[in-house]
N, C-alpha and C positions, 0 to 999 in steps of 0.2 A: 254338296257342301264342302267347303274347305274347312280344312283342320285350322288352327291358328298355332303360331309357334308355341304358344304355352302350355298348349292340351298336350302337344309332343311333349313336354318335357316328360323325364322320367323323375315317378315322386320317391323322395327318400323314405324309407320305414327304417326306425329305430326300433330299437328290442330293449326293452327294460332289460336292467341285469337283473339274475335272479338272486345275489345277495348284494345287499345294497352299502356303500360304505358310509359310517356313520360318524368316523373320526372328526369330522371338520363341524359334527349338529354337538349343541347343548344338550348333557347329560338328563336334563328334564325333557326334553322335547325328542330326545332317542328314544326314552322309558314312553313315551303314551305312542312313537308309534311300532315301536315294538308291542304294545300293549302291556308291558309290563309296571309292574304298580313303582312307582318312584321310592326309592331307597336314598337314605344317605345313610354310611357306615363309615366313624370315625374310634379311633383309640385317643382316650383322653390319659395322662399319668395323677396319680392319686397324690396327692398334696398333704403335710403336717403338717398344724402350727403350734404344737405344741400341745393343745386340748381337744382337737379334733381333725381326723382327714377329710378333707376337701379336693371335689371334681371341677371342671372349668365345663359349661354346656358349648362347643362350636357353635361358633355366629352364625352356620349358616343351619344347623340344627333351631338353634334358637329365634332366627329370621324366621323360617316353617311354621313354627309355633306359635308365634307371636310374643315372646318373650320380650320385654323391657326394661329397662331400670324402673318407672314409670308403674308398671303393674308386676314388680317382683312377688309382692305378697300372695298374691291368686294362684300362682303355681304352686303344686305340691309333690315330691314324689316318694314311691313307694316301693321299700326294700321287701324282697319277698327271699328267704333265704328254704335252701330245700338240703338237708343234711340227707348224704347216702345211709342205710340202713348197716349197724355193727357187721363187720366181718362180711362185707362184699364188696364188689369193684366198683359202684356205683359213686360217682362225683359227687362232690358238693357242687350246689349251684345258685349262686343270687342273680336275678332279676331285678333291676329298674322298671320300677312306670312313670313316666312322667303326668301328673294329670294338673285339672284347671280346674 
């Protein structure tokens, strides 16, 4: 039996890289195949109007959420303040929760 020219050919293998570059993929789509759980982490500045401080939620925080103008009412959230103990190093610390 004859060969035919294409069985000669010699076949190329590639090699995966072992770290992959991820600059050019969507920050959501890097997190699930990293398998890392999706984060978004934003600094908002704290607002007066005179009778009260006011936050601004990021759009794409609030996109996530579901957030509206539409269904403003249904969200609610929740200050949780945790004072250090007299006479130690220990911070103050508030937490937000956002709930529905």
């Amino acid at each position: 039996m004859k060969k035919s020219a294409k069985t000669k050919q010699i076949e190329e293998h590639y090699e995966v890289p072992k770290k992959l570059d991820y600059s050019t993929v969507p920050k959501a789509i890097e997190e699930a195949i990293k398998h890392k759980p999706y984060e978004i982490e934003k600094d908002v500045n704290l607002s007066w109007d005179g009778k009260q401080f006011m936050i601004r939620i990021p759009l794409d925080i609030s996109t996530e959420m579901g957030i509206t103008k539409e269904n403003k009412g249904e969200f609610k959230v929740r200050f949780k303040l945790v004072k250090g103990s007299p006479n130690s190093d220990e911070i103050t610390k508030v937490t937000m929760e956002l709930m529905k």
